[in-house]
C-alpha positions as a printed Julia matrix, in Angstrom:
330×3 Matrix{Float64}:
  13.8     8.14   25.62
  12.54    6.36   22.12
  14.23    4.72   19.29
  14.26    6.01   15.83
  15.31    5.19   12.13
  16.5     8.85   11.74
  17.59   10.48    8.42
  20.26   13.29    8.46
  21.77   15.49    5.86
  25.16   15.2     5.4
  28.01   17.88    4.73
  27.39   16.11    0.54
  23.81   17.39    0.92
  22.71   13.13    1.04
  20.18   11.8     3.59
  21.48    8.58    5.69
  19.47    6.95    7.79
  20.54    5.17   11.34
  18.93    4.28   14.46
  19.02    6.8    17.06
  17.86    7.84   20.78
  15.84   10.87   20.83
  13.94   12.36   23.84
   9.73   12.81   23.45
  10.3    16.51   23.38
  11.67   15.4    20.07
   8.52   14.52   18.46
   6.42   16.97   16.35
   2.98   18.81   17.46
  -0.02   16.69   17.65
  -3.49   16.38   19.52
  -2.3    12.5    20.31
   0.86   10.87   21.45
   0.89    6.47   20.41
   2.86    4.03   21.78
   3.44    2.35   18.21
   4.24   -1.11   18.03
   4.02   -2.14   14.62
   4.85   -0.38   11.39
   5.36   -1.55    7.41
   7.17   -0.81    4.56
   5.38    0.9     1.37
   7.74    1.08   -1.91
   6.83    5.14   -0.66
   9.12    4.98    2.35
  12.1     3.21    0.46
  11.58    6.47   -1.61
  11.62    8.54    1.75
  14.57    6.4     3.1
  16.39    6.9     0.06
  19.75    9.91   -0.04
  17.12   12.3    -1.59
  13.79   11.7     0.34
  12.12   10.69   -3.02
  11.29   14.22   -3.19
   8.53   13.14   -0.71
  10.76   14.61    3.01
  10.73   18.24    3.1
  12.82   18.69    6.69
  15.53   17.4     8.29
  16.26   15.84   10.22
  13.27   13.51    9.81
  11.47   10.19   10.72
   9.65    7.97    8.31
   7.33    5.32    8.24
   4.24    6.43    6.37
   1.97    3.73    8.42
   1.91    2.31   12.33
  -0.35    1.15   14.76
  -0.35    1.05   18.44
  -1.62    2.33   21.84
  -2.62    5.64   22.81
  -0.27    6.89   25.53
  -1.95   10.92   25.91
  -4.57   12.6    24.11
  -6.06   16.07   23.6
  -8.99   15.47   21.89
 -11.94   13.64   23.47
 -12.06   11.15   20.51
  -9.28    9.3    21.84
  -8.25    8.23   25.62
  -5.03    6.45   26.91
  -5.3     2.52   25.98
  -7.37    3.34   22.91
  -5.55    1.12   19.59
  -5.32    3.08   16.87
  -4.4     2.51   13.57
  -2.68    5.42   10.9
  -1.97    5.34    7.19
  -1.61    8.07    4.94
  -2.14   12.29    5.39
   1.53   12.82    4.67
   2.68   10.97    7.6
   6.61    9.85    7.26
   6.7    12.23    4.64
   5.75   16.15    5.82
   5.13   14.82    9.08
   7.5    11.87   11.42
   6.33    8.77   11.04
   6.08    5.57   12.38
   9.44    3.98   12.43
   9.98    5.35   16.35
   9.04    3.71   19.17
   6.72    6.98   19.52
   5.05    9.28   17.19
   2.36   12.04   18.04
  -0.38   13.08   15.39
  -3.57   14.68   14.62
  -6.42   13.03   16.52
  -8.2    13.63   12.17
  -5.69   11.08   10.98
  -6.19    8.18   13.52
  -8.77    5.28   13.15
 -10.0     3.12   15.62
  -8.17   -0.62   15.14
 -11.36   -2.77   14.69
 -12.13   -5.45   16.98
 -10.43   -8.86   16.02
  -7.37   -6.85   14.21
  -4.02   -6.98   15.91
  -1.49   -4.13   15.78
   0.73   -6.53   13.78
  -2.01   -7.75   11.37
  -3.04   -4.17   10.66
   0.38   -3.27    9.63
   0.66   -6.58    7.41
  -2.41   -4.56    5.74
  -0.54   -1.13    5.93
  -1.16    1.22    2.93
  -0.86   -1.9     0.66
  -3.16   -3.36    1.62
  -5.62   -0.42    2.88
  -5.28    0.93   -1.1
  -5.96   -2.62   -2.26
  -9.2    -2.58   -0.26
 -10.37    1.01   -1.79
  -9.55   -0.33   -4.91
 -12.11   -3.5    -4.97
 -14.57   -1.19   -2.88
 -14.41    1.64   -6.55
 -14.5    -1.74   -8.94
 -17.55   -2.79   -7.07
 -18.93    0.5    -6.89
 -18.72    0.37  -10.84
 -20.49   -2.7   -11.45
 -17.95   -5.37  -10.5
 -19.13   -8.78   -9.81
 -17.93  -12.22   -9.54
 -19.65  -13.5   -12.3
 -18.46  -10.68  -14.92
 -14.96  -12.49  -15.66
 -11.45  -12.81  -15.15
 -10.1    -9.86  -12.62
  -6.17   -8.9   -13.61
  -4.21   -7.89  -10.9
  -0.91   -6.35  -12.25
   1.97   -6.15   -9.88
   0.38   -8.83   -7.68
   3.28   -9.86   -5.92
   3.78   -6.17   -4.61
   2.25   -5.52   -1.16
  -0.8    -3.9    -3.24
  -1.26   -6.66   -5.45
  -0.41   -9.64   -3.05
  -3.16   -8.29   -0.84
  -5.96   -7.83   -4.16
  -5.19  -11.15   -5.24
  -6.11  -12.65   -1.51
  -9.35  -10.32   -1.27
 -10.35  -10.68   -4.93
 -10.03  -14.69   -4.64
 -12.06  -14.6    -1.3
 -14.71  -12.4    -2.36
 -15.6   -15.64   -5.53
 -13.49  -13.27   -8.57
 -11.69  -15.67  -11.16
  -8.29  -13.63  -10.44
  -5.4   -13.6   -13.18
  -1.92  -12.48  -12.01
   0.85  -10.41  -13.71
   4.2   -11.02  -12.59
   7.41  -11.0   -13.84
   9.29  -13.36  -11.26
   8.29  -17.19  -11.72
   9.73  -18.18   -8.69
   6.01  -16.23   -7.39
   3.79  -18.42   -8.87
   3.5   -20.82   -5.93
   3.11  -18.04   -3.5
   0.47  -16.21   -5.94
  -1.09  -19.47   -6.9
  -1.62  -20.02   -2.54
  -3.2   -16.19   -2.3
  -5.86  -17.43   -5.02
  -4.78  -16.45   -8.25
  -6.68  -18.82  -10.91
  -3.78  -18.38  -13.4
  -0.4   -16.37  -13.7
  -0.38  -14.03  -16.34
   4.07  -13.83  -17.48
   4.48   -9.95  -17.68
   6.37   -9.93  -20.97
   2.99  -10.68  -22.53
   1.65   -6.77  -21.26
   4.82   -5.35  -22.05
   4.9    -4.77  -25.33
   3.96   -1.59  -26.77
   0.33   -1.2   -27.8
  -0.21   -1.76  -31.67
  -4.29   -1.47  -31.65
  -6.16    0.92  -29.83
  -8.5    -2.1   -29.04
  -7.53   -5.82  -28.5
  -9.96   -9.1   -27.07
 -11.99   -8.05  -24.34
 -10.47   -9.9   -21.7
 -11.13   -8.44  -18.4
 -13.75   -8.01  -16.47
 -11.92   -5.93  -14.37
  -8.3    -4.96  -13.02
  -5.98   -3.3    -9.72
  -3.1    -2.13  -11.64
  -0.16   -1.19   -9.79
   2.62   -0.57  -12.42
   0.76    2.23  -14.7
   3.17    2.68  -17.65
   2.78    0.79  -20.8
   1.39   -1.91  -18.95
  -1.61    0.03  -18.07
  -1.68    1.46  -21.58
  -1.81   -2.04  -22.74
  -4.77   -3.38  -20.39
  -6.81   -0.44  -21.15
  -7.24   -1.62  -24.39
  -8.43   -5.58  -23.49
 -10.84   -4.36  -20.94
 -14.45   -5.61  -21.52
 -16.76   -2.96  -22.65
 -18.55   -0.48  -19.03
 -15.46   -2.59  -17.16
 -12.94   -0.43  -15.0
  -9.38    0.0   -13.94
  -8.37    0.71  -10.71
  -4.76    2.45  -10.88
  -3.13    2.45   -7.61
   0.91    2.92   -8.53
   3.22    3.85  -11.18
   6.24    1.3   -10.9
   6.64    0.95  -14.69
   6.4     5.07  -15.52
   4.3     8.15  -14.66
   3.58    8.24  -18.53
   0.68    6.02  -19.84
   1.18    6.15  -23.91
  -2.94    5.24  -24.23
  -5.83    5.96  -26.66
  -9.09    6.92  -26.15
 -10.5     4.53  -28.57
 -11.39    2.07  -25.42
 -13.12    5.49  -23.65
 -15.14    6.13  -26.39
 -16.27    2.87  -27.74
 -16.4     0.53  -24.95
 -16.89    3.16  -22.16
 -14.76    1.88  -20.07
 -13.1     3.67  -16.38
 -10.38    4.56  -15.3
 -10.54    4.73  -11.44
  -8.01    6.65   -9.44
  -6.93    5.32   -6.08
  -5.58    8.06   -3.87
  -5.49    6.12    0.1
  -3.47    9.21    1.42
  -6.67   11.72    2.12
  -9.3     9.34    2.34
 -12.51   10.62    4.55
 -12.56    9.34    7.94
 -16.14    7.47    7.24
 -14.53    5.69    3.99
 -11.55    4.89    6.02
 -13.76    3.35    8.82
 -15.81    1.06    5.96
 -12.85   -0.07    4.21
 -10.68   -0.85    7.43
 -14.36   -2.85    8.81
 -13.85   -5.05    4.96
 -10.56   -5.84    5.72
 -11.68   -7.93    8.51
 -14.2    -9.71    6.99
 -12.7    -9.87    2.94
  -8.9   -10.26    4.08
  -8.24  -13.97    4.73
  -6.28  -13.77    7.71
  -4.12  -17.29    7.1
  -3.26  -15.83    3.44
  -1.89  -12.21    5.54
  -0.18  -14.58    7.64
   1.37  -16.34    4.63
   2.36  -13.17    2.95
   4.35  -10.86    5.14
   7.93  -11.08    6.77
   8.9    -9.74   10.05
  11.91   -7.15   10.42
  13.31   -4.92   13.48
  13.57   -1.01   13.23
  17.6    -1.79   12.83
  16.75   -3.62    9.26
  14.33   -0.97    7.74
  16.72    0.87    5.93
  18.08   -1.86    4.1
  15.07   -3.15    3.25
  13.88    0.29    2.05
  16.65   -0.04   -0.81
  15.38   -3.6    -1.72
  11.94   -2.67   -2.39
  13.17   -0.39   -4.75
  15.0    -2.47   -6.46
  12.36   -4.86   -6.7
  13.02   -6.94   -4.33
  10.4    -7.25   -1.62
   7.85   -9.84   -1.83
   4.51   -9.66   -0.09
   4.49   -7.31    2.97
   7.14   -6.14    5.62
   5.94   -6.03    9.04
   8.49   -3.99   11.21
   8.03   -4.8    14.99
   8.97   -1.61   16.33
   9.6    -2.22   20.03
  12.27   -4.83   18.9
């Protein structure tokens, strides 16, 4: 038998989640069965935990949990043997596919990576897809001519799983990191991850009223998108980019391409779902190394399978600070 956070239709047409008992036979097709001991919570799986799936689950019933880690228990495919710790985020997973909120899950062998050596199951799920997308973000703002001694980096959102985890990678890696948030009671807890300053997010909210402002930043992990990305597009230093990695304030971004055009700066999409295995491997390898492991420590919560759906309503509602680590086996 396994436990499950399992989400049901009922007779209103609503999804509720519970915890359940299910038998293995229960679990979908897959080259590789895990023993997973660790999973997260992404503000994507309070949208799959939600009465409507998010739009994200397509079946029910269903499991989510878009990220876990564990043990290989069986195998198909010579990549991966019994024993083996594995690590999975992203390719659908808790949405299209079960996920990781089960004491079991079985996947294609194409969406596993290795855990790297010195990374616990519980540390890599403190990372999760936060953190994972935070890492591709800095590796695209490097890739673009990021450096430490360009200026100020602006990390919106940065309480947010994403943005907790940019500020603490930014700050190790020698950027001068500035910090949106909207909550001042954060400002300790940003100030400990390595922020340089706190940046109130009334003063991005506004709507934009020049196409061009100061050149401020050198660079910047935005996680809202909205008007607040609209805004920041428009103090960006001239050849500087933006990494966008959520949408929290709006799927419409009421820009101009004055900023494009005349100081050539980039707009970098951040998409950690589909991510090539090699990528994957590089960016999982950084986390080791960039990732100050006392400010991961500092920054995540633990919870039990039992609390996840709760705490998948919070995070909508703003509420989660840092990351969740969900200790599966519990």
């Amino acid at each position: 038998m396994m436990r499950a956070v399992l989400m049901e239709k009922g007779e209103d047409g609503q999804a509720v989640a519970r915890l359940a008992e299910l038998t293995e036979d229960a679990l979908p097709e897959g080259d590789v069965t895990v023993r997973v001991e660790f999973s997260t919570l992404n503000y994507k799986d309070g949208l799959c935990l939600s009465a409507t799936g998010g739009g994200l689950v397509r079946s029910w019933p269903h499991v989510p949990g878009i990220d876990f880690a564990g043990v290989v228990e069986a195998s198909d495919d010579a990549r991966y043997a019994p024993g083996d710790r594995v690590v999975l985020t992203g390719w659908r997973v808790g949405e299209a596919h079960w996920g990781g909120y089960a004491t079991k899950a079985r996947v294609q062998a194409d969406w596993l990576v290795p855990l790297p050596d010195g990374l616990s199951a519980r540390q890599a799920m403190a990372v999760g897809t936060a953190g994972f997308t935070a890492m591709l973000a800095v590796m695209a703002l490097e890739e673009h001519g990021l450096t430490p001694a360009g200026g100020e980096v602006l990390v919106t959102g940065a309480a947010g799983g994403v943005g907790s985890v940019a500020v603490a990678i930014l700050a190790r890696l020698g950027y001068p990191v500035a910090a949106v948030t909207g909550r001042p009671e954060t400002e300790a807890y940003l100030r400990d991850l390595g922020a340089a300053r706190l940046v109130p997010r009334a003063d991005l909210a506004e709507a934009v009223k020049r196409p061009m402002e100061s050149e401020t930043w050198a660079g910047c992990v935005d996680a809202v998108g909205g008007q607040m990305l609209a805004r920041v597009l428009g103090q960006m230093k001239s050849g500087a980019s933006v990494a966008a990695v959520g949408n929290a304030g709006g799927l419409a971004v009421p820009a101009n391409i004055i900023p494009f055009l005349l100081r050539g700066i980039n707009l970098l999409g951040i998409n950690s779902v589909t991510v090539p295995y090699a990528r994957r491997v590089v960016a999982w390898d950084r986390i080791t190394t960039d990732l100050p492991m006392d400010k991961l420590e500092a920054m995540f919560r633990p919870a039990t399978l039992a609390e996840v759906p709760a705490l998948g309503a919070a995070i909508l509602r703003g509420e989660v600070q840092g990351r969740v680590v969900v200790d599966v086996q519990r």
